[in-house]
C-alpha positions as CSV (number, residue, x, y, z in Angstrom):
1,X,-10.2,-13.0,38.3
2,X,-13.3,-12.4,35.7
3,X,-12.5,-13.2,32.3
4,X,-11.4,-10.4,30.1
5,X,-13.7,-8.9,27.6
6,X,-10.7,-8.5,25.0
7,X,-7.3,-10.6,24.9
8,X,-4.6,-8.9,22.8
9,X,-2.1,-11.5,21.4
10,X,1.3,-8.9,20.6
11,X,2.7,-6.7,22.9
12,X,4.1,-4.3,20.8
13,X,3.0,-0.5,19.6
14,X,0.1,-1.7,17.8
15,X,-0.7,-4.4,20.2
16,X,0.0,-1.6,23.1
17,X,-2.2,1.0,22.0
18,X,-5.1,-1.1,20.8
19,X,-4.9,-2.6,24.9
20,X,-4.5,1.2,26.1
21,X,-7.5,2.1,23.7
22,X,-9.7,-0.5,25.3
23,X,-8.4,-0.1,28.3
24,X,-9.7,3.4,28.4
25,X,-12.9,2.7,27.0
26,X,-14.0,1.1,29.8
27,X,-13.2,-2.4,28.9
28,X,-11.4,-5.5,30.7
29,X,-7.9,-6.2,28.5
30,X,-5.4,-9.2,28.5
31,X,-2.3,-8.1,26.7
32,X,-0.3,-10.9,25.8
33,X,3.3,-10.5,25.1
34,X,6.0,-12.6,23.8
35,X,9.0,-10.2,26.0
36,X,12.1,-9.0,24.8
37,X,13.3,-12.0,22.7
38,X,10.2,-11.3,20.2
39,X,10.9,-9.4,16.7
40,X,10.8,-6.6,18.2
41,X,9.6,-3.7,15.1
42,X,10.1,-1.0,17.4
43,X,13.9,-1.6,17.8
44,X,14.2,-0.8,14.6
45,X,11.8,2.4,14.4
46,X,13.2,5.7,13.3
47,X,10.2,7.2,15.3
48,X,9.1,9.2,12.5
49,X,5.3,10.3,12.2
50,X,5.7,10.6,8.8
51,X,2.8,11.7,6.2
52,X,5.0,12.6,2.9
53,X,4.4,9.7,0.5
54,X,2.9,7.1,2.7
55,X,-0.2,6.4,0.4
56,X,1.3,7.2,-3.0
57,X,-0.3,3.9,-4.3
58,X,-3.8,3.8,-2.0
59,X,-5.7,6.6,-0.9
60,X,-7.0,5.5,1.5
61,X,-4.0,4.9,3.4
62,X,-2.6,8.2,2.8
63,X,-6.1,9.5,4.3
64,X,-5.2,7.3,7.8
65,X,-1.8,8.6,7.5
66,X,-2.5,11.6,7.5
67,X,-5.5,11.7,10.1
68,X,-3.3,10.1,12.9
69,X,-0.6,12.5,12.3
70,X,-2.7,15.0,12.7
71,X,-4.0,13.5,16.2
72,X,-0.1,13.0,17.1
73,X,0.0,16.3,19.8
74,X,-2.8,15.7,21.9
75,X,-2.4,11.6,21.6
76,X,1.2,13.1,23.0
77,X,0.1,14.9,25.8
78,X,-3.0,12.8,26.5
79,X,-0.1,9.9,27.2
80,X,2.3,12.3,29.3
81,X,-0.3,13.6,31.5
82,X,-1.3,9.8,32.0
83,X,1.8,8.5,32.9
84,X,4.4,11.3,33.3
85,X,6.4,10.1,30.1
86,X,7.4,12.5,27.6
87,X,7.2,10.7,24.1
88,X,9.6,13.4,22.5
89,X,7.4,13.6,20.0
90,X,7.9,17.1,17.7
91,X,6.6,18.3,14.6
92,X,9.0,20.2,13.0
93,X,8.9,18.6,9.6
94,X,10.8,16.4,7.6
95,X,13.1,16.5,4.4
96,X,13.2,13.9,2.1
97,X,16.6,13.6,0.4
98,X,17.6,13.0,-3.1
99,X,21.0,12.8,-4.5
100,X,20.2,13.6,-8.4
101,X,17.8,15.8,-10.3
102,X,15.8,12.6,-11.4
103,X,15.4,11.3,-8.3
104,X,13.6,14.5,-7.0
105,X,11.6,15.3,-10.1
106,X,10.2,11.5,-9.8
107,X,9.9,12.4,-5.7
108,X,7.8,15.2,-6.5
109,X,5.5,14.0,-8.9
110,X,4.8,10.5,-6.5
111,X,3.6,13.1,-3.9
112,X,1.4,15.2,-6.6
113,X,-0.3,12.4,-7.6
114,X,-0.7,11.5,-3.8
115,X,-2.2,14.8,-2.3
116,X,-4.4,14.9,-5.6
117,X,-6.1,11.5,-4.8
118,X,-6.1,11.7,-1.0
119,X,-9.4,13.4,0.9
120,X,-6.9,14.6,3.3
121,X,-5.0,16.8,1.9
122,X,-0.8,17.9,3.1
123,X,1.4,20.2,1.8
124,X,4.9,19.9,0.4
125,X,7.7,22.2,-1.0
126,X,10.0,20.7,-4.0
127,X,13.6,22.6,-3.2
128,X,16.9,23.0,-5.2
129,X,20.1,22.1,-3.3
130,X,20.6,26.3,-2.8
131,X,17.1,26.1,-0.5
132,X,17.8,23.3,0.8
133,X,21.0,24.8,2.6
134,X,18.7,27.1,3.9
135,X,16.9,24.9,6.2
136,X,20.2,22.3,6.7
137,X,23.0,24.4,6.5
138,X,25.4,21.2,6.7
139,X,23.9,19.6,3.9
140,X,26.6,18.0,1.7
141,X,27.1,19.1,-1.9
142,X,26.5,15.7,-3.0
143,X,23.0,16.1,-2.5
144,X,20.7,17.5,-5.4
145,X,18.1,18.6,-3.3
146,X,15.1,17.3,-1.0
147,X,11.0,17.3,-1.1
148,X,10.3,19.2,2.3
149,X,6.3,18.4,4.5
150,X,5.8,20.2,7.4
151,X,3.3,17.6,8.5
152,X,6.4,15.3,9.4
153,X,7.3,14.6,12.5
154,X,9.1,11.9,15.1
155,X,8.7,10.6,18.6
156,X,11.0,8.1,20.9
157,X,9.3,4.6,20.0
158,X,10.5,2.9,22.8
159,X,9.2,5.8,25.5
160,X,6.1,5.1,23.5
161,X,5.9,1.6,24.3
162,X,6.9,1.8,27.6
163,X,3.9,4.6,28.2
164,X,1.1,3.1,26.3
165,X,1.7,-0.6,28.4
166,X,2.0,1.6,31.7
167,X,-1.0,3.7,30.6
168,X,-3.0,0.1,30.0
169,X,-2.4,-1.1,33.0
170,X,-2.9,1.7,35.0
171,X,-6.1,2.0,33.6
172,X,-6.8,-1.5,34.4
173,X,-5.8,-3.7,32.2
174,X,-3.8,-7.1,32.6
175,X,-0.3,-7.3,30.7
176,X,1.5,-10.8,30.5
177,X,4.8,-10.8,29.6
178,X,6.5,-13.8,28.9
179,X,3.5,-15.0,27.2
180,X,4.4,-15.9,23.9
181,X,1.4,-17.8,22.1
182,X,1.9,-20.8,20.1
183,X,-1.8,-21.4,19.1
184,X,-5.6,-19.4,19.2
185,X,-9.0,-21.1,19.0
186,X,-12.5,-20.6,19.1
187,X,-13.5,-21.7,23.0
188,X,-17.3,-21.9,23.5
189,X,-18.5,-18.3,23.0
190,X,-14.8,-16.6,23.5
191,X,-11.5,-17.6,22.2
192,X,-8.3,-19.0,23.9
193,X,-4.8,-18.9,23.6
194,X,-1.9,-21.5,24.4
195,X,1.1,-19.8,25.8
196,X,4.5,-20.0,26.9
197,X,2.5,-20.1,30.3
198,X,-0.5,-21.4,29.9
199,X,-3.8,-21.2,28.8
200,X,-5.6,-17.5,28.5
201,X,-9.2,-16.9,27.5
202,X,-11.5,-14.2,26.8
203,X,-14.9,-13.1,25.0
204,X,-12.6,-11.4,22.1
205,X,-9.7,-11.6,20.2
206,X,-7.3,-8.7,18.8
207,X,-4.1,-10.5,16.6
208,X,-1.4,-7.4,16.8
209,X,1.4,-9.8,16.4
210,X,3.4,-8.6,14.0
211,X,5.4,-11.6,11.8
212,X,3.3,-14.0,14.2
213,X,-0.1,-13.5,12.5
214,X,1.2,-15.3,9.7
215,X,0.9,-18.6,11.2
216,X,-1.9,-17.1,14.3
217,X,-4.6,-15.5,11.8
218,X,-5.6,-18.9,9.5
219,X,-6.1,-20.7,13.0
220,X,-9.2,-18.7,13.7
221,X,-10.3,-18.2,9.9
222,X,-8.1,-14.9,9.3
223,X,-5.5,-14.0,7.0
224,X,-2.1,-12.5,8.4
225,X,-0.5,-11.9,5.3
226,X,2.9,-10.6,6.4
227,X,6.8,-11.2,5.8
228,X,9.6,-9.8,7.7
229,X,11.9,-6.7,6.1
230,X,15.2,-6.3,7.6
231,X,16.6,-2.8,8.1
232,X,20.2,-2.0,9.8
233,X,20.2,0.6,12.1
234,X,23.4,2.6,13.3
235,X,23.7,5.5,16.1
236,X,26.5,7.9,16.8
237,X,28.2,9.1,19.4
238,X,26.7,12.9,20.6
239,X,27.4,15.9,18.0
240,X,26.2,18.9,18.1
241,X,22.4,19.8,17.2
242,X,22.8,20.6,13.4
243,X,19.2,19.0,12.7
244,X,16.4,21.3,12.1
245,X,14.1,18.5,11.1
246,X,13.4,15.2,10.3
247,X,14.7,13.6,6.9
248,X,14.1,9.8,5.7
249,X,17.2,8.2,7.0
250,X,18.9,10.1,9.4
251,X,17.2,11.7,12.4
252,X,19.4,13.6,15.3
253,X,17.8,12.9,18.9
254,X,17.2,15.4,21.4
255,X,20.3,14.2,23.5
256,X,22.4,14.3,20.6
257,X,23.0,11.1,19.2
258,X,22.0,10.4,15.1
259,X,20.5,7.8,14.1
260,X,20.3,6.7,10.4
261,X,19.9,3.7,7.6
262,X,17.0,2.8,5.1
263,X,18.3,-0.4,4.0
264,X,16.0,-3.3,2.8
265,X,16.6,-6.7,2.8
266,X,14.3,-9.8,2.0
267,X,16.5,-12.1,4.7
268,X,13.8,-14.1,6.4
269,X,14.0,-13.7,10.0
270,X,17.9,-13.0,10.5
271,X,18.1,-9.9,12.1
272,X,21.9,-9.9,12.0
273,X,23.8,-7.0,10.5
274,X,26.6,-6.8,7.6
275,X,29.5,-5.2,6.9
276,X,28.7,-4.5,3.1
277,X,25.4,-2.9,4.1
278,X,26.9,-0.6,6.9
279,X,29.3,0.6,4.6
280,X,26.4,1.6,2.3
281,X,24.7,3.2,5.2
282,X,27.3,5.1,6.8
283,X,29.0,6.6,3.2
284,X,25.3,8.0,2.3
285,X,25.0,9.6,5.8
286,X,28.5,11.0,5.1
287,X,27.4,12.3,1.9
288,X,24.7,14.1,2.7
289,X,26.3,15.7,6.3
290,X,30.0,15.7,5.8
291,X,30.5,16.9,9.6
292,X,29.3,12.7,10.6
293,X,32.8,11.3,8.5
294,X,34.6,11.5,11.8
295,X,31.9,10.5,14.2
296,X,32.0,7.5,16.3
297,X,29.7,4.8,15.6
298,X,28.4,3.5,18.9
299,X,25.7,1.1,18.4
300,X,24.7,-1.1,15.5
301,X,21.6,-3.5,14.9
302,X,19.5,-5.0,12.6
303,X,15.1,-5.4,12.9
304,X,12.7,-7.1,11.5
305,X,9.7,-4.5,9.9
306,X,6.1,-6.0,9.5
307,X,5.4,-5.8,5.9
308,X,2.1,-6.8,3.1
309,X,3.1,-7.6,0.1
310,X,1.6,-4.8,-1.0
311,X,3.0,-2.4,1.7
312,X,-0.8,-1.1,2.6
313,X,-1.9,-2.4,6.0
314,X,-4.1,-5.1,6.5
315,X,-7.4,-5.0,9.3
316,X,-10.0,-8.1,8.6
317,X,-12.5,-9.0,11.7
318,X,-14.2,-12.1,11.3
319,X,-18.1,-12.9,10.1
320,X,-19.1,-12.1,13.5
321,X,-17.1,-9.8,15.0
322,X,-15.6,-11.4,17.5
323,X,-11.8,-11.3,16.1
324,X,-9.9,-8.9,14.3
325,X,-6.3,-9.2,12.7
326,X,-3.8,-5.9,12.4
327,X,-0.9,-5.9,10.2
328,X,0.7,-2.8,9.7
329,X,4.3,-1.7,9.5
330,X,3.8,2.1,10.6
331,X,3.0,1.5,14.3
332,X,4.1,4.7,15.4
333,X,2.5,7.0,12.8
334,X,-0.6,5.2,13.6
335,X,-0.6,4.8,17.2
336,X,-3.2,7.1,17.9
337,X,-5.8,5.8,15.3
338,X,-5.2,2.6,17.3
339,X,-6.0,3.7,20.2
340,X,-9.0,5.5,19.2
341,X,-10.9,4.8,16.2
342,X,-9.8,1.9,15.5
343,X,-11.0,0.7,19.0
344,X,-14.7,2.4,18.3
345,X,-14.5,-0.1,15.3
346,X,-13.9,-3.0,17.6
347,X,-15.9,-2.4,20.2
348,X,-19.0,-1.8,17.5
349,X,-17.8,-5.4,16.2
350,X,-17.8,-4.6,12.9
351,X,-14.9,-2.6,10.6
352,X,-17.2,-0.3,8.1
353,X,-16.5,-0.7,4.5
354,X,-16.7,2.6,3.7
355,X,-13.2,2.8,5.8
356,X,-11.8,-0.2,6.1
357,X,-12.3,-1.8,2.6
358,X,-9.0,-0.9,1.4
359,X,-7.9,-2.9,3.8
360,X,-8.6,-5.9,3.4
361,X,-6.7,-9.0,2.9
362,X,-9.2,-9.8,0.0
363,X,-7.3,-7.6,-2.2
364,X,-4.5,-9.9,-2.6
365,X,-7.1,-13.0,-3.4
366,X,-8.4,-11.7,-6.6
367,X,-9.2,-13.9,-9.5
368,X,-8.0,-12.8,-13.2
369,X,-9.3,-13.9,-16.2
């Protein structure tokens, strides 16, 4: 079998659609992936396509954000009609909620100063806990009231995952499970990677592996600057659809089940739950929907999330553009950049400044006087 023209080490969303990207674009792809007993960030996605405050701090960022959400529908249906999966995906808005006055008033004036920096703009509606009710008629009276953005949406991460490896390969490419990869290298005019299973080479290298491009990126002169998050996740038994739309911790599936928690915990890489935290959880989700104090927990699980210290992702490609690094924690917002302009980037060789410069690891490397 000829050598592939791109090896992807991380077989996750971001690793997924970058290999379904290529894949499409005509090119030969090795997708290299760890398997199930990896850190898994999708196991503990809420599947939100989220634009309202992503970018408060970098413009930049709100501007990709925003772009890829935009692409979300037909990225959906490009995906279904490839492979006959339906991601779930809708777009039917999201409410952010905040249980005092202060909270909200600080809410809104993070996503003014947002939408006034970002080229890009989105739209938001600041409402009392009166129009609120109007949307969430269950809301609890608890809550003080929520930012709405109709640009908000959500998708089923794990249909995602499964579609865009099935769309890779259909299209061609190779995908290696159980090939986790202990070490990269530069190997005459290509790169190779030691696995669980062996050696794998090929002309050009994509690191899309999540906590693993912490130690991966310096071996081929990158930087992977990344440290796991944990969040606890918890799902309920099937209510009734009471859910109009998204919010920021709790989202209600289309088969009935909720799932909620925002927790954040700097825990290294135990992605165990607690008690302490679940209580935390489970009291705000009562408190905001009253109707969930006598549902049935059914599931509960903790996941490592991808973060930069600063929270902004992170895309570097080397001198010669022959390897690229991609750290990023909102792999399902920005699967369809991904798969698309991000991939025109790579295969050009080269990430344009004039896109990409917010991006770069460099920021966290300057001097002070």
């Amino acid at each position: 079998m000829s050598e592939p023209d791109y090896m992807i080490v991380g077989g996750g969303i971001v690793g997924a659609a970058i290999a379904y990207g290529l894949a499409r674009s005509g090119e030969r792809v090795a997708l290299l992936d760890e398997g199930d007993v990896a850190f898994r960030a999708a196991r503990g996605n809420f599947g939100n396509v989220w634009v309202q405050g992503k970018g408060a701090t970098c413009p930049a960022y709100a501007d990709l954000t925003r772009g890829a959400a935009n692409d979300w529908a037909d990225f959906a249906e490009d995906l279904a009609a490839e492979t006959g999966i339906d991601l779930h995906f809708r777009r039917p808005g999201a409410a952010y909620i905040c249980f005092s006055p202060e909270d909200l008033a600080k809410r809104v004036a993070v996503l003014e100063q947002s939408n006034a920096e970002a080229r890009i703009k989105s739209v938001f509606e600041a409402l009392d806990l009166a129009d609120l009710r109007q949307r969430l008629p269950d809301i609890g009276p608890q809550v003080a009231g929520a930012t709405f953005c109709p640009d908000d949406g959500t998708a089923n991460p794990l249909l995602l995952l499964r579609a865009l490896i099935k769309a890779a390969k259909d299209l061609g490419a190779r995908y290696l499970p159980h090939h986790g990869v202990t070490s990269v290298a530069r190997d005459g005019d290509g790169y190779a990677a030691e696995t669980t299973a062996g050696t794998v080479r090929a002309g050009r290298l994509v690191l899309a592996a999540g906590l693993g491009n912490a130690h991966l990126a310096p071996m081929v002169g990158l930087d992977g600057p990344v440290r796991p998050v944990r969040g606890q996740i918890m799902v309920t038994e099937k209510v009734r659809p009471f859910l109009a739309c998204g919010t920021n911790f709790i989202r209600q599936t289309l088969e009935g089940g909720c799932i909620f928690g925002e927790s954040v915990e700097e825990v290294g890489l135990d992605d165990g739950t607690s008690l302490p935290v679940m209580r935390d959880t489970a009291q705000k989700a009562v408190a905001a929907f009253p109707l969930l104090r006598d549902v049935r927990v059914v599931r509960a699980w903790g996941a490592l999330r991808i973060m930069t210290p600063d929270g902004v992702p992170v895309y570097q490609a080397s001198p010669d553009g022959s390897a690229f690094v991609v750290c990023v924690h909102s792999g399902v917002t920005l699967a369809p950049f991904h798969a698309r302009g991000f991939v025109d980037s790579l295969r050009s060789g080269s990430l344009p400044a004039d896109r990409f410069s917010a991006f770069s690891p460099e920021r966290f490397h300057v001097q002070t006087v």
